[in-house]
Biopython code that builds the backbone (N, CA, C, O; Angstrom):
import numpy as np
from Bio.PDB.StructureBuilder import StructureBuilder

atoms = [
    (1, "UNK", "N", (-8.449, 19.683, 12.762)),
    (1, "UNK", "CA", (-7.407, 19.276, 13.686)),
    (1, "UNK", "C", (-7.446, 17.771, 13.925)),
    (1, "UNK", "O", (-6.355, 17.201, 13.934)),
    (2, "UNK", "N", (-8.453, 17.108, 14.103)),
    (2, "UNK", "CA", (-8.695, 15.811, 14.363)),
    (2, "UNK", "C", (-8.132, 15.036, 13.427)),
    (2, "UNK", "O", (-7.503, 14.019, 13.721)),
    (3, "UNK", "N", (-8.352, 15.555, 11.918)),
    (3, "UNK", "CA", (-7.713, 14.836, 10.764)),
    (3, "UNK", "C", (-6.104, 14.788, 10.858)),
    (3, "UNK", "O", (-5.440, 13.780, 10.614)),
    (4, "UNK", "N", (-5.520, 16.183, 11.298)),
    (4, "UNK", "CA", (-4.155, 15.578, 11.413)),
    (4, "UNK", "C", (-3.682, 14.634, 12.536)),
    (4, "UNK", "O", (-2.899, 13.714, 12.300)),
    (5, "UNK", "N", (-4.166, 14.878, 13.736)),
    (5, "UNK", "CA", (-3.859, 14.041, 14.636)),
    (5, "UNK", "C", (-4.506, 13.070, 14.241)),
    (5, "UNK", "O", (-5.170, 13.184, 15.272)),
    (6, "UNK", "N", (-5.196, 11.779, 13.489)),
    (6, "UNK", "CA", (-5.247, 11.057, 13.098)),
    (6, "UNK", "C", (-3.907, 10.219, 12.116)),
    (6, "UNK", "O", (-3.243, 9.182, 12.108)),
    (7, "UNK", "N", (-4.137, 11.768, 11.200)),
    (7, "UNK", "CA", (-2.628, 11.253, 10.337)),
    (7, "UNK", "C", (-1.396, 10.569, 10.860)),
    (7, "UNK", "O", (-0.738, 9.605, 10.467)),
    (8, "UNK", "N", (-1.301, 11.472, 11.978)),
    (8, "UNK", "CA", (-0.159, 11.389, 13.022)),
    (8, "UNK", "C", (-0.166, 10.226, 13.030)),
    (8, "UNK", "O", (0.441, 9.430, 12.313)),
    (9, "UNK", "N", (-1.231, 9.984, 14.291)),
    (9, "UNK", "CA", (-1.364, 8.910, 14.616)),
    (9, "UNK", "C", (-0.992, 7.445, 14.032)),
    (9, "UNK", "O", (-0.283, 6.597, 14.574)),
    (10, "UNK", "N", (-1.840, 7.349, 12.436)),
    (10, "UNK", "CA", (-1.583, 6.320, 11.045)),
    (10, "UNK", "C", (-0.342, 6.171, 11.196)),
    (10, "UNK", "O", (0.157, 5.052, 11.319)),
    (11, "UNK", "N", (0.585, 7.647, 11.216)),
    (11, "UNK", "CA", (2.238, 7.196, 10.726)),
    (11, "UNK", "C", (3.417, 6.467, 12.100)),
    (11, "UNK", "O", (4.489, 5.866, 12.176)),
    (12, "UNK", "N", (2.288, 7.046, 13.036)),
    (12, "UNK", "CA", (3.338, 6.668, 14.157)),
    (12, "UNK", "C", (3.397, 4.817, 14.805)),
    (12, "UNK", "O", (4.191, 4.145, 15.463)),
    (13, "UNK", "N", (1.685, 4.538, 13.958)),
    (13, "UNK", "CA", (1.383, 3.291, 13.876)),
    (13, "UNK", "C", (2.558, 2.705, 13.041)),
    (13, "UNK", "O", (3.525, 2.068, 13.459)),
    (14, "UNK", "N", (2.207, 3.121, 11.569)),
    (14, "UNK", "CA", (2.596, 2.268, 10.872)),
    (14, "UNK", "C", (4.392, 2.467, 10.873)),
    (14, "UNK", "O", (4.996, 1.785, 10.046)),
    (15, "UNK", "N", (5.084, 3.248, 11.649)),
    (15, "UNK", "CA", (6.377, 3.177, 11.949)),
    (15, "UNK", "C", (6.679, 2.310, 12.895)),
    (15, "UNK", "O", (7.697, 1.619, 12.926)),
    (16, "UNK", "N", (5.428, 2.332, 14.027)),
    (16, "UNK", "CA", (5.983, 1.078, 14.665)),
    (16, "UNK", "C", (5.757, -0.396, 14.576)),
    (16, "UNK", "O", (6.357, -1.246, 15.235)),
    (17, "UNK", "N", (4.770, -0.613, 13.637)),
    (17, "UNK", "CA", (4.595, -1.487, 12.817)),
    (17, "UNK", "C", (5.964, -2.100, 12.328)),
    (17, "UNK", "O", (6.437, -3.170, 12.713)),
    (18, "UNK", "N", (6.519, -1.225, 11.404)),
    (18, "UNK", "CA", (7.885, -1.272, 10.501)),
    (18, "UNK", "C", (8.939, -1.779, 11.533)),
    (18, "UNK", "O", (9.443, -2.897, 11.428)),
    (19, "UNK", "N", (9.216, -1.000, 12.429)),
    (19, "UNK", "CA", (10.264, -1.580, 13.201)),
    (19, "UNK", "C", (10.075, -3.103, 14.071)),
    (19, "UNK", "O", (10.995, -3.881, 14.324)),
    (20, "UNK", "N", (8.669, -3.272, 14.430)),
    (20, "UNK", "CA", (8.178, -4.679, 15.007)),
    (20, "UNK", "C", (8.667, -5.604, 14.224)),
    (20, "UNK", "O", (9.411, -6.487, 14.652)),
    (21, "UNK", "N", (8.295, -5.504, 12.961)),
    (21, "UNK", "CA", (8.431, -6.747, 11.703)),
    (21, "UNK", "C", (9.573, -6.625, 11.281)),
    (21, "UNK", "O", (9.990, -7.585, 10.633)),
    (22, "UNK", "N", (10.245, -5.771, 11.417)),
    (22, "UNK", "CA", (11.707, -5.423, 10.558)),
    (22, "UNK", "C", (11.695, -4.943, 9.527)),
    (22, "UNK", "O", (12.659, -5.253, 8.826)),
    (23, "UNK", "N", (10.968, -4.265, 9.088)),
    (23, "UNK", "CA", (10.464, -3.134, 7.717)),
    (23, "UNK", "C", (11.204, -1.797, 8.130)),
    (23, "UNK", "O", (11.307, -1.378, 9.283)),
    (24, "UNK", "N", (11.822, -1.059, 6.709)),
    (24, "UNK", "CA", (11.913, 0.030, 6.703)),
    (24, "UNK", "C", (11.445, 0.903, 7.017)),
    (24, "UNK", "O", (10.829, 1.299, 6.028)),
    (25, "UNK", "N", (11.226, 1.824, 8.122)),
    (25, "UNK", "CA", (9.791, 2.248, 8.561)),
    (25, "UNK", "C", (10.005, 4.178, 7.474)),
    (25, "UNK", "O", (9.091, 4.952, 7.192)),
    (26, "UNK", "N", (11.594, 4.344, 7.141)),
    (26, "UNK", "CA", (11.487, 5.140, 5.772)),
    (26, "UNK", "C", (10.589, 4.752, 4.833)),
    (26, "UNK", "O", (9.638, 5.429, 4.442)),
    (27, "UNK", "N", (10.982, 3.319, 4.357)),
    (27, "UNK", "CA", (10.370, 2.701, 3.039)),
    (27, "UNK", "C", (9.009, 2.878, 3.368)),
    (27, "UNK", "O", (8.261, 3.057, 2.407)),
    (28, "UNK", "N", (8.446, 2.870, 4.639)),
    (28, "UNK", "CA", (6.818, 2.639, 4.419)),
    (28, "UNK", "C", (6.597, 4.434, 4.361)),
    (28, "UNK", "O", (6.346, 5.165, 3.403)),
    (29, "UNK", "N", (6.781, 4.697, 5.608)),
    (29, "UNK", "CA", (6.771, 6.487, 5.028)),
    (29, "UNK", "C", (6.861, 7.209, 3.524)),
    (29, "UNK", "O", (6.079, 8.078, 3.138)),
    (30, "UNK", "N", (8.036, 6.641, 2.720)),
    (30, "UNK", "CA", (7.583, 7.193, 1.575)),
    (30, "UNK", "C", (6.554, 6.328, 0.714)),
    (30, "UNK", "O", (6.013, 7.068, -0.108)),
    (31, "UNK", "N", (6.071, 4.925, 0.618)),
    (31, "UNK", "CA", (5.243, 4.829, 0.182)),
    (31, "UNK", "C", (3.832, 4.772, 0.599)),
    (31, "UNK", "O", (2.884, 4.503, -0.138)),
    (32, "UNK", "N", (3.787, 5.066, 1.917)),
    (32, "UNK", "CA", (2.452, 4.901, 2.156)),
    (32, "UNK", "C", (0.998, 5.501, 1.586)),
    (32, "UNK", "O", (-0.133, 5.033, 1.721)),
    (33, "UNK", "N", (1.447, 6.706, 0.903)),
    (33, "UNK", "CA", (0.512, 7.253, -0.037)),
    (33, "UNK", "C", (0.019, 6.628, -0.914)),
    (33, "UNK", "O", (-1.203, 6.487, -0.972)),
    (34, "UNK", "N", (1.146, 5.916, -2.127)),
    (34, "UNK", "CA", (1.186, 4.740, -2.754)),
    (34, "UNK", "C", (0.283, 3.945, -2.931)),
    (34, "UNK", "O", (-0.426, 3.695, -3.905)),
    (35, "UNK", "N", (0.376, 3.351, -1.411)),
    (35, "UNK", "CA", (-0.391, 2.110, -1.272)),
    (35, "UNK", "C", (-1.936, 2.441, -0.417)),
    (35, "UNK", "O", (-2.677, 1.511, -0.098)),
    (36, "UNK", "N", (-2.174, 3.471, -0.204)),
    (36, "UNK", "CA", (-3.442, 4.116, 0.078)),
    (36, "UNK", "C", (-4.233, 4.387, -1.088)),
    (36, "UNK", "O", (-5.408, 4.039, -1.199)),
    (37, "UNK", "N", (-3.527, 5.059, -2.024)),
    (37, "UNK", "CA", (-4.319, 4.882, -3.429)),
    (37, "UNK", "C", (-4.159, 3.990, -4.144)),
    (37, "UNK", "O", (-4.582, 4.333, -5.247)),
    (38, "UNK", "N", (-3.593, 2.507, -4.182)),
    (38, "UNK", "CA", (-3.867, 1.298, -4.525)),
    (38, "UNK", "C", (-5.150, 0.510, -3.760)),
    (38, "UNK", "O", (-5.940, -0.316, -4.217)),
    (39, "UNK", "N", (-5.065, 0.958, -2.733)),
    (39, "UNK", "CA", (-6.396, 0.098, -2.101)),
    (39, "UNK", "C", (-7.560, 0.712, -1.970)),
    (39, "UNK", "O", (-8.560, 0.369, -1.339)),
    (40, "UNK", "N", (-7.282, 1.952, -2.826)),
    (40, "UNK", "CA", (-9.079, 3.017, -2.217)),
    (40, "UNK", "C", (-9.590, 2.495, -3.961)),
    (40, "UNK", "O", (-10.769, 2.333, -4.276)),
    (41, "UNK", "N", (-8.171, 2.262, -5.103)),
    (41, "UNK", "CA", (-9.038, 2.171, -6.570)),
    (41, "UNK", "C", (-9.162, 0.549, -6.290)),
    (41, "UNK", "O", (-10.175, 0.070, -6.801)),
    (42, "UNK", "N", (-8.404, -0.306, -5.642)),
    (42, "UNK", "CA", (-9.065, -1.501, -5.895)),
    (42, "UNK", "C", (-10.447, -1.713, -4.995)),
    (42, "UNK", "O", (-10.935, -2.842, -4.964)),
    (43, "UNK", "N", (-10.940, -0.862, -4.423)),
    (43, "UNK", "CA", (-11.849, -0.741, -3.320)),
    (43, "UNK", "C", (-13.293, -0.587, -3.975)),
    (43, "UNK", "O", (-14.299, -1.290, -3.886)),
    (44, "UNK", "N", (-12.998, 0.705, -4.731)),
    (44, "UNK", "CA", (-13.677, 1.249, -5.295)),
    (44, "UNK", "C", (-14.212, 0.959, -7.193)),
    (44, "UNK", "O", (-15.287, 1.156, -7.760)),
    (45, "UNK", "N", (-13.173, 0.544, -7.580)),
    (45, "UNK", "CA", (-13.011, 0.042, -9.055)),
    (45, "UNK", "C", (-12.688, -1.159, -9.249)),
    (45, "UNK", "O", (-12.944, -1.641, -10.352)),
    (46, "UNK", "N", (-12.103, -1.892, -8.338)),
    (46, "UNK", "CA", (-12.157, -2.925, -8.740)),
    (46, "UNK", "C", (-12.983, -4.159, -7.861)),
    (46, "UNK", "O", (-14.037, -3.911, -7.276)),
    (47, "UNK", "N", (-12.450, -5.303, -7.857)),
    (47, "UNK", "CA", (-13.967, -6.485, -7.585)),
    (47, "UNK", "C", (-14.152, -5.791, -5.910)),
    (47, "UNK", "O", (-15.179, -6.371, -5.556)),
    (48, "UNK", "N", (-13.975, -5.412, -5.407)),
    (48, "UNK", "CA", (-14.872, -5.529, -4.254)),
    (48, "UNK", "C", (-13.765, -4.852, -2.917)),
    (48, "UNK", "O", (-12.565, -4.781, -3.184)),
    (49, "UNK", "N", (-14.208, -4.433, -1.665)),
    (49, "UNK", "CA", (-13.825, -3.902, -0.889)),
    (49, "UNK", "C", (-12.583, -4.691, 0.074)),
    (49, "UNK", "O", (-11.440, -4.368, 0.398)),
    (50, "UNK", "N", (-13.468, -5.909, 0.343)),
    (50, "UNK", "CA", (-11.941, -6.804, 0.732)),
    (50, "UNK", "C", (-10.935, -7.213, 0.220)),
    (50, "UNK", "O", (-9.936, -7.727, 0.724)),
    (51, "UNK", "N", (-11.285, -6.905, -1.169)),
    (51, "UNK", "CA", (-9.848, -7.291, -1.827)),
    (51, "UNK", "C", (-8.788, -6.055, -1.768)),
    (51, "UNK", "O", (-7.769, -6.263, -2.426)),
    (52, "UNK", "N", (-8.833, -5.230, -1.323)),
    (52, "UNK", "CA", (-8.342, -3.799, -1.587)),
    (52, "UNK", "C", (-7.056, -4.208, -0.097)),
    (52, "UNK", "O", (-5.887, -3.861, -0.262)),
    (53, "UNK", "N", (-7.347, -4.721, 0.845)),
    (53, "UNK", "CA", (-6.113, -5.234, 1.736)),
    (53, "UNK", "C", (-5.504, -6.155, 1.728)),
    (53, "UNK", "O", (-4.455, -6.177, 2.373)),
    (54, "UNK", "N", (-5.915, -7.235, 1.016)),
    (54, "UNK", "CA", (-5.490, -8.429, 0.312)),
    (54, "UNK", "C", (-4.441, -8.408, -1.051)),
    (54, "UNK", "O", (-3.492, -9.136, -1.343)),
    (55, "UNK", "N", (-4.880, -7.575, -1.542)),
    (55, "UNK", "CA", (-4.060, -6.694, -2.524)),
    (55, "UNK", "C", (-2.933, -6.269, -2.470)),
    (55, "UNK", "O", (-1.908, -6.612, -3.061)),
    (56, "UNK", "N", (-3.252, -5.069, -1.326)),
    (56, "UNK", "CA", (-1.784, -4.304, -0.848)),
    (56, "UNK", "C", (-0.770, -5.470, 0.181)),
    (56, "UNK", "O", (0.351, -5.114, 0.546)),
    (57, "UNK", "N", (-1.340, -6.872, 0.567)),
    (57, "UNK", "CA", (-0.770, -7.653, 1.257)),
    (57, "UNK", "C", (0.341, -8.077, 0.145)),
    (57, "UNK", "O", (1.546, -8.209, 0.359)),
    (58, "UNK", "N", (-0.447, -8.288, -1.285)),
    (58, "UNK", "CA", (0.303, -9.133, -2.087)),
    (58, "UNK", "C", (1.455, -8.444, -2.779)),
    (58, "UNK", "O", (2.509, -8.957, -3.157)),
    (59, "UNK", "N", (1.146, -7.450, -2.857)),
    (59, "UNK", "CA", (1.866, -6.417, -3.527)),
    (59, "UNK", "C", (3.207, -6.334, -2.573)),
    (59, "UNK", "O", (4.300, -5.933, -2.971)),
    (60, "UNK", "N", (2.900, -6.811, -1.168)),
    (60, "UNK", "CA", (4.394, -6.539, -0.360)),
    (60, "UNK", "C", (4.875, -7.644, -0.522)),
    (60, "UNK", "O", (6.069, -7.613, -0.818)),
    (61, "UNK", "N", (4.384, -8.713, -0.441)),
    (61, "UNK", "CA", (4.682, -10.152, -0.612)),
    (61, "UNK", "C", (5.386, -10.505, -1.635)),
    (61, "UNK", "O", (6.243, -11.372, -1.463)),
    (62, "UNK", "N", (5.166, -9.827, -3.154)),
    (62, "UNK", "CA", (5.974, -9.523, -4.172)),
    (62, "UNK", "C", (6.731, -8.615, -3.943)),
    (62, "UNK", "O", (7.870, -8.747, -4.391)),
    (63, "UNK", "N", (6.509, -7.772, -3.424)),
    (63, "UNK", "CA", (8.013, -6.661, -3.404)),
    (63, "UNK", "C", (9.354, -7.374, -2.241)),
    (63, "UNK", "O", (10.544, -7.556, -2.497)),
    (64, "UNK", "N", (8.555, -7.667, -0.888)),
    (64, "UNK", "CA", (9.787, -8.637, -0.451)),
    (64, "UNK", "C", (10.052, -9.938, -1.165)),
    (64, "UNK", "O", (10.658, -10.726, -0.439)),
    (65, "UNK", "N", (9.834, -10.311, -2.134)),
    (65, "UNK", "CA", (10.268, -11.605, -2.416)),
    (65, "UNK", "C", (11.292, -11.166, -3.585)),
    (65, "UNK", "O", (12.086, -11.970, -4.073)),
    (66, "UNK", "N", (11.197, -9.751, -4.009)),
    (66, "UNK", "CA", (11.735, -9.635, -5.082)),
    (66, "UNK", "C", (13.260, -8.620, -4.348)),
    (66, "UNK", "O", (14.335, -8.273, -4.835)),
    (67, "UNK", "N", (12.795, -8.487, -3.369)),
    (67, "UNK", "CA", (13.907, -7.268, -2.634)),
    (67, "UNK", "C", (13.927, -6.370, -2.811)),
    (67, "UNK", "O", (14.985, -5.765, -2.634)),
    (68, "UNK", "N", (12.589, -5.583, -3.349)),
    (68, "UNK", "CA", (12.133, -3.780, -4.220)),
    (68, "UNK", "C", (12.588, -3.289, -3.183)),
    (68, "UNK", "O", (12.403, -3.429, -1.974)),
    (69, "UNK", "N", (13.494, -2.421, -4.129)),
    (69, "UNK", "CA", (13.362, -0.938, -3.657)),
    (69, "UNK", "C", (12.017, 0.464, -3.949)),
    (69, "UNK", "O", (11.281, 0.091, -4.862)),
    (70, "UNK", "N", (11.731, 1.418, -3.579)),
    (70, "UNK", "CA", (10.710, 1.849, -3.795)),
    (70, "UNK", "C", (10.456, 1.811, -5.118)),
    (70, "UNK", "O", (9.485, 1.114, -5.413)),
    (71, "UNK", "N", (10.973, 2.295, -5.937)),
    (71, "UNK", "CA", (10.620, 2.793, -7.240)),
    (71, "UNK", "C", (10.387, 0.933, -8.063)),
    (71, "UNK", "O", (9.929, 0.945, -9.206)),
    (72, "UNK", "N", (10.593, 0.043, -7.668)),
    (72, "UNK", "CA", (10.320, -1.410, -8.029)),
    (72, "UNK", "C", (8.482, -1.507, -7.676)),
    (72, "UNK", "O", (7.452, -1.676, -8.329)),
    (73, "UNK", "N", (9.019, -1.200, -5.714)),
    (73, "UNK", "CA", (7.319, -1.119, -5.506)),
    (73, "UNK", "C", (6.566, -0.665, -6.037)),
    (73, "UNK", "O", (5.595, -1.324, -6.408)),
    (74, "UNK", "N", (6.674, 0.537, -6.280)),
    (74, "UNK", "CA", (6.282, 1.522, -7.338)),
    (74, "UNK", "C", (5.383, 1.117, -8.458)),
    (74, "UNK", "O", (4.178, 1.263, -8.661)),
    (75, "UNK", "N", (6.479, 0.492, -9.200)),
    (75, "UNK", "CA", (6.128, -0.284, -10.360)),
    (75, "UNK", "C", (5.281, -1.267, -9.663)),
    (75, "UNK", "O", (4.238, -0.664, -9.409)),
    (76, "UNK", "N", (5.198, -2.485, -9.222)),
    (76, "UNK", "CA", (4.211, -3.197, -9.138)),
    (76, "UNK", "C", (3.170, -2.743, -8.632)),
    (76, "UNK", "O", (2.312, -3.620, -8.541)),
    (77, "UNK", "N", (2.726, -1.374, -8.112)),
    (77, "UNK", "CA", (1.562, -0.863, -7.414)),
    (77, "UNK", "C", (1.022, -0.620, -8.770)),
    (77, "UNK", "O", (-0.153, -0.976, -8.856)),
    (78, "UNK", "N", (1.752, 0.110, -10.363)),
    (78, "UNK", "CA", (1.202, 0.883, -11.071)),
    (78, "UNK", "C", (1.117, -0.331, -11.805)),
    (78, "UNK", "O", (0.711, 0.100, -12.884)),
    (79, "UNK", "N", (1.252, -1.813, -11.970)),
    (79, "UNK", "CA", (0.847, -2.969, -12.666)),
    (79, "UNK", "C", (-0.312, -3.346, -11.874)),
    (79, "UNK", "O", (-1.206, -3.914, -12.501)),
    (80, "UNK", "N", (-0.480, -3.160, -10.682)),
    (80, "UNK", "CA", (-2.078, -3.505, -10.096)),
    (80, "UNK", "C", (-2.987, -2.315, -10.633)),
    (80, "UNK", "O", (-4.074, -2.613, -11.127)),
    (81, "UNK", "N", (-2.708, -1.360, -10.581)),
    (81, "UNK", "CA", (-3.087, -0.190, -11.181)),
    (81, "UNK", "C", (-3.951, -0.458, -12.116)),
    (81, "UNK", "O", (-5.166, -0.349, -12.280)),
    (82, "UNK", "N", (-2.606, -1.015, -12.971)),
    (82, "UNK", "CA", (-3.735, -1.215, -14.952)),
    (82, "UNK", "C", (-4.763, -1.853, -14.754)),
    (82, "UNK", "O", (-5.886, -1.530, -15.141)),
    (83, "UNK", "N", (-4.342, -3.229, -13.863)),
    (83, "UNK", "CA", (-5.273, -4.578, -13.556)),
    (83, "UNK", "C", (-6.678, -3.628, -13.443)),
    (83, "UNK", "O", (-7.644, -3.615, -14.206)),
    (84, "UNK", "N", (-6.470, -2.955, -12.391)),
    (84, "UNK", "CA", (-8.250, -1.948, -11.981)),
    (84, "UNK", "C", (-8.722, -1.652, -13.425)),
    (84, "UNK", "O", (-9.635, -2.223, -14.022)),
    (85, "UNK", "N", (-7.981, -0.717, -13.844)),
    (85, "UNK", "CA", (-8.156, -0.029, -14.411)),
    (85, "UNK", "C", (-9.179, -0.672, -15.876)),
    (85, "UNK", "O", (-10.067, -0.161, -16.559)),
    (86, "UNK", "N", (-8.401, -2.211, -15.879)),
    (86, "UNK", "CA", (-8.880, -3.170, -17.179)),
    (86, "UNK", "C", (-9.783, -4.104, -16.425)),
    (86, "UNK", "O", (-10.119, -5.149, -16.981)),
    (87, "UNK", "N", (-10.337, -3.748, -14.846)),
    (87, "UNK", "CA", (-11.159, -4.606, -14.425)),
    (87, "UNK", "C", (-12.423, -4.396, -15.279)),
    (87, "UNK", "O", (-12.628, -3.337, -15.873)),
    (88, "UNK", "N", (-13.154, -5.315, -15.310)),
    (88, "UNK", "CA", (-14.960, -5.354, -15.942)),
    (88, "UNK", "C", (-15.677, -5.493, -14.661)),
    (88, "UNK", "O", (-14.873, -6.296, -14.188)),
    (89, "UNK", "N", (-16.385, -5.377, -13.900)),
    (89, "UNK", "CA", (-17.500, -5.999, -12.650)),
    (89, "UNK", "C", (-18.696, -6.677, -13.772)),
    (89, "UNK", "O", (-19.700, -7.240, -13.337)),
]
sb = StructureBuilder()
sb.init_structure("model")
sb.init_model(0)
sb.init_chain("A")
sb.init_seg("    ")
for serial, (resi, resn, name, xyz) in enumerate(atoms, 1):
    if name == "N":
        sb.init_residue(resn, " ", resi, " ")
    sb.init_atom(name, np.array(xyz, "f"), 0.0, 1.0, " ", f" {name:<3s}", serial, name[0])
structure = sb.get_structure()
């Protein structure tokens, strides 16, 4: 039970997050999975733990600069993706 009311909690954050900044707080809802498993493999697989929010910072930073729609975001989550994936430590 605790785990969902946590969940809750995450989404009701990060909706009001969305509306503070002026973000889609849809757009983050459907990707927030997304970008949870972009930052647990750059966390985990790639250079190191702080980069894993630094990451998902940049990844928005490119998606608003580019004006993505999800499936854009998408794509640049699954180009950080490879990056892990072809990381060496």
């Amino acid at each position: 039970m605790a785990e969902k009311e946590s969940l809750h909690t995450t989404h009701v954050w990060l909706h009001n997050v969305a509306e503070e900044l002026g973000a889609n707080p849809q757009l983050v809802q459907e990707l927030v999975g997304d970008i949870l498993d972009l930052t647990a493999a750059v966390a985990h697989n790639g250079p190191s733990r702080p980069a894993a929010p630094t990451t998902a910072f940049i990844v928005g930073l490119a998606a608003g600069a580019k004006g993505a729609d999800a499936q854009e975001i998408r794509s640049l989550i699954e180009r950080v993706e490879t990056m892990v994936d072809n990381y060496k430590k």
